[in-house]
C-alpha positions in Angstrom: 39.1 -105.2 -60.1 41.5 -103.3 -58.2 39.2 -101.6 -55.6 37.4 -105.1 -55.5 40.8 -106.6 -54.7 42.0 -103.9 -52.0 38.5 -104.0 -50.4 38.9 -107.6 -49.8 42.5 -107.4 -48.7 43.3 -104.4 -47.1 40.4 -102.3 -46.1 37.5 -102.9 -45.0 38.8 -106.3 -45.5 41.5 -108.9 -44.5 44.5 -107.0 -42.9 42.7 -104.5 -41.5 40.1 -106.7 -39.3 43.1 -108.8 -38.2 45.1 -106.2 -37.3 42.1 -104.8 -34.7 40.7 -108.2 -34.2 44.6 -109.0 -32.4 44.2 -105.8 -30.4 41.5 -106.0 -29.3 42.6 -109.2 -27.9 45.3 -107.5 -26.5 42.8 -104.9 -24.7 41.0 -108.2 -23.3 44.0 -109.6 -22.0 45.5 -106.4 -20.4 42.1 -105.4 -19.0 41.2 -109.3 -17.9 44.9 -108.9 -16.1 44.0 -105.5 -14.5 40.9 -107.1 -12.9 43.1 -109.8 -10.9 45.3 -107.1 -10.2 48.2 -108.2 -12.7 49.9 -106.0 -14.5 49.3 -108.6 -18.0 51.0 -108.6 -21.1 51.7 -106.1 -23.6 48.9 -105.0 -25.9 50.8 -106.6 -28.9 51.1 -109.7 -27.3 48.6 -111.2 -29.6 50.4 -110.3 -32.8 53.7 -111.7 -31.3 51.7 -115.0 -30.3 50.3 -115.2 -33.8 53.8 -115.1 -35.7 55.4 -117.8 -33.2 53.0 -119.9 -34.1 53.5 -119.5 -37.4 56.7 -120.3 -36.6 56.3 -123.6 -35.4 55.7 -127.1 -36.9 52.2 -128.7 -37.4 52.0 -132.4 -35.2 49.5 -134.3 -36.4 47.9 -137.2 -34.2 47.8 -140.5 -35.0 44.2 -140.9 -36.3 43.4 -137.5 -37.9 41.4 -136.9 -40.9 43.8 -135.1 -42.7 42.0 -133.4 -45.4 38.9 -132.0 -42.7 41.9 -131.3 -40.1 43.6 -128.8 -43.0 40.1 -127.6 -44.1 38.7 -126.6 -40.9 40.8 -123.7 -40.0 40.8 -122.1 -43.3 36.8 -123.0 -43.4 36.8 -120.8 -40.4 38.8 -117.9 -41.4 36.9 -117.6 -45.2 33.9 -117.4 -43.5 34.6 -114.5 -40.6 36.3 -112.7 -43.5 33.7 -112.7 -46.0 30.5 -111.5 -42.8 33.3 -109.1 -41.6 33.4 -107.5 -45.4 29.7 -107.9 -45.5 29.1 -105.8 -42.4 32.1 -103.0 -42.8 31.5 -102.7 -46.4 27.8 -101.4 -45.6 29.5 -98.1 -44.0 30.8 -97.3 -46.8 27.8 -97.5 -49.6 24.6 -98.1 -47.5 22.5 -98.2 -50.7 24.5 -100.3 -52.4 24.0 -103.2 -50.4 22.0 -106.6 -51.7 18.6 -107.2 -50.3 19.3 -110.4 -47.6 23.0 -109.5 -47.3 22.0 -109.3 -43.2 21.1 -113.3 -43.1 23.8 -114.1 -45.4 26.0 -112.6 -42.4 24.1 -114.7 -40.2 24.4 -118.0 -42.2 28.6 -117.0 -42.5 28.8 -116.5 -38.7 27.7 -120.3 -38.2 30.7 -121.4 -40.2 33.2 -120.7 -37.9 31.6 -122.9 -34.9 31.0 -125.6 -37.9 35.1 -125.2 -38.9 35.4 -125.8 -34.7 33.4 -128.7 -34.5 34.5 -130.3 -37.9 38.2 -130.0 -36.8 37.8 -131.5 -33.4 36.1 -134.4 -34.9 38.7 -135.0 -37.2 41.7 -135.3 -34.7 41.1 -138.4 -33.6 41.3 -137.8 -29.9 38.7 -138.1 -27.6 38.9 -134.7 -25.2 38.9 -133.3 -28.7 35.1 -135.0 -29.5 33.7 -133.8 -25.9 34.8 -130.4 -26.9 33.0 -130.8 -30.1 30.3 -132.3 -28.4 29.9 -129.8 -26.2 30.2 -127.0 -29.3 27.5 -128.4 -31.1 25.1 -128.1 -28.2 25.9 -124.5 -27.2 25.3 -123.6 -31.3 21.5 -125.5 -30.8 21.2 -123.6 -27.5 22.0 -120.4 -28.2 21.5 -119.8 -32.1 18.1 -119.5 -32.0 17.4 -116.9 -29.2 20.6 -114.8 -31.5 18.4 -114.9 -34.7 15.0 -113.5 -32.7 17.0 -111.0 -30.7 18.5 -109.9 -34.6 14.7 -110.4 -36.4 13.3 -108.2 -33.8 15.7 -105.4 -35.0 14.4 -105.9 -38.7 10.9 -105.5 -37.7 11.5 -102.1 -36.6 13.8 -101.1 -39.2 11.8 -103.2 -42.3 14.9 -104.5 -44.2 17.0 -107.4 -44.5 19.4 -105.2 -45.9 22.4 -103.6 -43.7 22.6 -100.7 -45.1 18.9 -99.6 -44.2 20.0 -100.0 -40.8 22.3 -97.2 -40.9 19.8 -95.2 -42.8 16.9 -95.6 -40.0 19.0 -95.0 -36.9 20.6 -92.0 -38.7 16.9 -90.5 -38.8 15.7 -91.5 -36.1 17.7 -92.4 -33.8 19.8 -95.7 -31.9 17.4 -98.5 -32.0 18.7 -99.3 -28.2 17.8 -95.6 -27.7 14.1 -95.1 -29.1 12.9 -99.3 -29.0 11.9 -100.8 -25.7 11.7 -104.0 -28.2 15.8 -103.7 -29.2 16.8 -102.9 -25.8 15.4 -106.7 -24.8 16.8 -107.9 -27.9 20.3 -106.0 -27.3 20.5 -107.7 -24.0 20.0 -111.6 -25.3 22.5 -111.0 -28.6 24.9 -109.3 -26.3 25.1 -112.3 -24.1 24.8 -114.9 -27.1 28.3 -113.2 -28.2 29.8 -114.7 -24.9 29.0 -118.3 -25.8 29.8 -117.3 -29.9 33.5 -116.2 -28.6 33.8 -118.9 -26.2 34.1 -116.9 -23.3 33.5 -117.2 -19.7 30.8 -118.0 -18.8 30.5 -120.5 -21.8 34.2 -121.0 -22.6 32.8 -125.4 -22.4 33.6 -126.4 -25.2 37.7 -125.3 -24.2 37.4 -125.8 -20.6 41.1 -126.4 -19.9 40.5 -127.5 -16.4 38.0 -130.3 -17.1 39.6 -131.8 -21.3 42.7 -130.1 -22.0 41.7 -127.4 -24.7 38.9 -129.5 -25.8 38.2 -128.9 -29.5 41.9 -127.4 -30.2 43.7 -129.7 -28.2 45.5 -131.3 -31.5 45.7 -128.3 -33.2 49.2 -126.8 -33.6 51.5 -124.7 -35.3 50.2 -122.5 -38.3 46.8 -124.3 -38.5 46.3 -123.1 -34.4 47.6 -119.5 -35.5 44.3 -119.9 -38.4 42.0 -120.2 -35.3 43.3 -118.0 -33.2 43.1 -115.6 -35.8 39.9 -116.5 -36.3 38.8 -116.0 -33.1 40.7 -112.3 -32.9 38.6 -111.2 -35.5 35.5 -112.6 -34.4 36.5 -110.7 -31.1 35.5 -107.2 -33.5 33.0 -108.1 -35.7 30.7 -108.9 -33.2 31.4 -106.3 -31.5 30.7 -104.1 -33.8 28.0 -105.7 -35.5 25.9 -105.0 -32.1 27.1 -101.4 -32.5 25.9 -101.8 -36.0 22.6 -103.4 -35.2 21.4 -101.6 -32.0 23.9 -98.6 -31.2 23.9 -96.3 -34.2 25.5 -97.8 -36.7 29.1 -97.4 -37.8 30.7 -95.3 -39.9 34.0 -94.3 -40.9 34.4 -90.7 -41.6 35.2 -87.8 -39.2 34.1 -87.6 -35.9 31.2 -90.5 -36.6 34.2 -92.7 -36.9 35.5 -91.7 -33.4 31.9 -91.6 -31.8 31.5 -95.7 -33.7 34.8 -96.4 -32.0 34.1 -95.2 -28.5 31.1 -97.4 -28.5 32.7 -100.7 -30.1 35.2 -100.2 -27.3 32.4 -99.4 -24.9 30.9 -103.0 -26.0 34.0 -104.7 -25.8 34.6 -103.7 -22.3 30.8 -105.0 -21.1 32.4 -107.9 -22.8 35.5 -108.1 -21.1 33.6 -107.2 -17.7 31.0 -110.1 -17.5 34.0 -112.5 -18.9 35.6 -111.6 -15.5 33.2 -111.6 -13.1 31.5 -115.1 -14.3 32.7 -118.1 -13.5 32.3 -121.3 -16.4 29.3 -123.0 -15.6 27.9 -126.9 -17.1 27.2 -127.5 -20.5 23.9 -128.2 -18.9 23.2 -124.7 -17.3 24.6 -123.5 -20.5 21.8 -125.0 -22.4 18.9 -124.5 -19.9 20.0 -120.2 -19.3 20.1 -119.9 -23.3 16.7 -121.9 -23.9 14.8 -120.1 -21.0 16.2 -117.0 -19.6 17.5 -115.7 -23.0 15.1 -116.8 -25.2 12.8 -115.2 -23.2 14.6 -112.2 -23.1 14.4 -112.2 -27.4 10.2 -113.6 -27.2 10.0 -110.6 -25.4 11.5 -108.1 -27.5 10.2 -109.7 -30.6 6.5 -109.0 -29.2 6.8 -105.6 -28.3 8.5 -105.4 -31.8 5.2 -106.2 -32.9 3.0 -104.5 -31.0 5.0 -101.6 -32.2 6.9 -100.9 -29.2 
């Protein structure tokens, strides 16, 4: 009960995927800074942004749902927590891992765009909807190339389990490495993590300059600090999930756990580097590059997964 408790908690669970999931938010927004030739805010910043706004008071608009607007944000952070103790759990006890426990992690990952959506909806205001709107179109655009580009990876390996993806790569290599079918399937999840994080290119459903903040725009005080959290953590899991997937694996033992961090960190700066170079483009283009270009990318991969390749 103890270990069960501590796992969930502390490691591999809640404090310590917050505590990276805030810097690596701060790498982001030091690195973002460095590209405009800024000199950005400390790397803490995010940890001193999440206590202020636990700080402040929640305003509630006029029309809210109150019940869905609490819900939402703790929706969202229950569901990252439990797929980030899914994935970092495997690490520890490969075999020990259920049979399915990879499309559980999928099926968790969809709850934190459905806590997005469900809270805008709820507020009452109308920027709020179009950013909801605009959310639930990106998750019908760019889900479906994510779980192909994924599937194609469990061809080769043979398991729906996460821990036999550590086993195979560990014999035989990174999948990104030795499968002309993963490196296809690399490239479409990798940029489905943009829109997943909200990030620029598909940062729509926010798009400050166009509604306000879009699906957060009523959100404030300890409930915003929930999603923002939320979003921090998301920051490493998917990260390292595509490490997980494709690179290697993770581990966290000796100098595998160095080697797993250097390429985490290595993804996250890709990341970081296509955030900044992109401009946000329409919901429109959003929908047409994910249903064309990047589900052709994951077709593509999930044939030559076939074939054998």
């Amino acid at each position: 009960m103890n270990n069960t408790l501590f796992s969930f908690l502390v490691f591999p669970g809640f404090l310590f995927i917050a505590v990276i999931g805030l810097l690596f938010m701060g790498i982001d927004r030091k690195l973002s800074a460095r590209f405009q030739w800024r000199m950005g805010p400390p790397l803490w910043q995010p940890f001193v942004d999440f206590m202020k706004l636990l700080s402040k008071e929640v305003v509630l608009p006029k029309n809210v749902n109150k019940p869905m607007f609490f819900l939402s944000p703790l929706m969202g952070l229950s569901g990252v927590i439990v797929a980030s103790l899914l994935l970092f759990r495997a690490p520890l006890n490969p075999q020990g891992a259920f049979i399915g426990d990879l499309v559980v992690f999928i099926y968790l990952l969809l709850l934190i765009p459905l806590s997005v959506i469900l809270g805008a909806s709820s507020s009452g205001n109308p920027l709020s909807s179009v950013g909801g709107s605009r959310e639930i179109k990106m998750v019908l655009s760019y889900e479906l190339p994510f779980i192909l580009a994924i599937f194609t990876a469990v061809l080769k390996v043979g398991s729906l389990r996460m821990g036999d993806f550590l086993l195979y790569q560990s014999q035989r290599g990174a999948l990104f490495l030795t499968s002309p079918s993963c490196v296809f399937a690399f490239v479409a999840a990798f940029l489905v993590i943009h829109a997943k994080l909200a990030l620029a290119p598909f940062d729509i459903p926010e798009a400050e300059t166009e509604i306000m903040g879009g699906t957060l725009i009523e959100y404030s005080g300890p409930l915003l600090a929930l999603f923002y959290l939320v979003r921090a953590i998301l920051y490493f899991t998917l990260t390292a999930f595509l490490v997980f997937i494709f690179w290697g694996g993770i581990t966290f033992t000796g100098w595998g756990a160095v080697l797993s961090l250097l390429k985490i960190l290595l993804v996250l700066f890709l990341v970081i580097v296509v955030k900044n170079i992109n401009p946000r483009i329409r919901i429109d283009q959003a929908v047409r590059f994910f249903w064309t270009r990047v589900f052709v990318l994951s077709i593509i991969g999930m044939g030559l997964a076939i074939i054998g390749w």
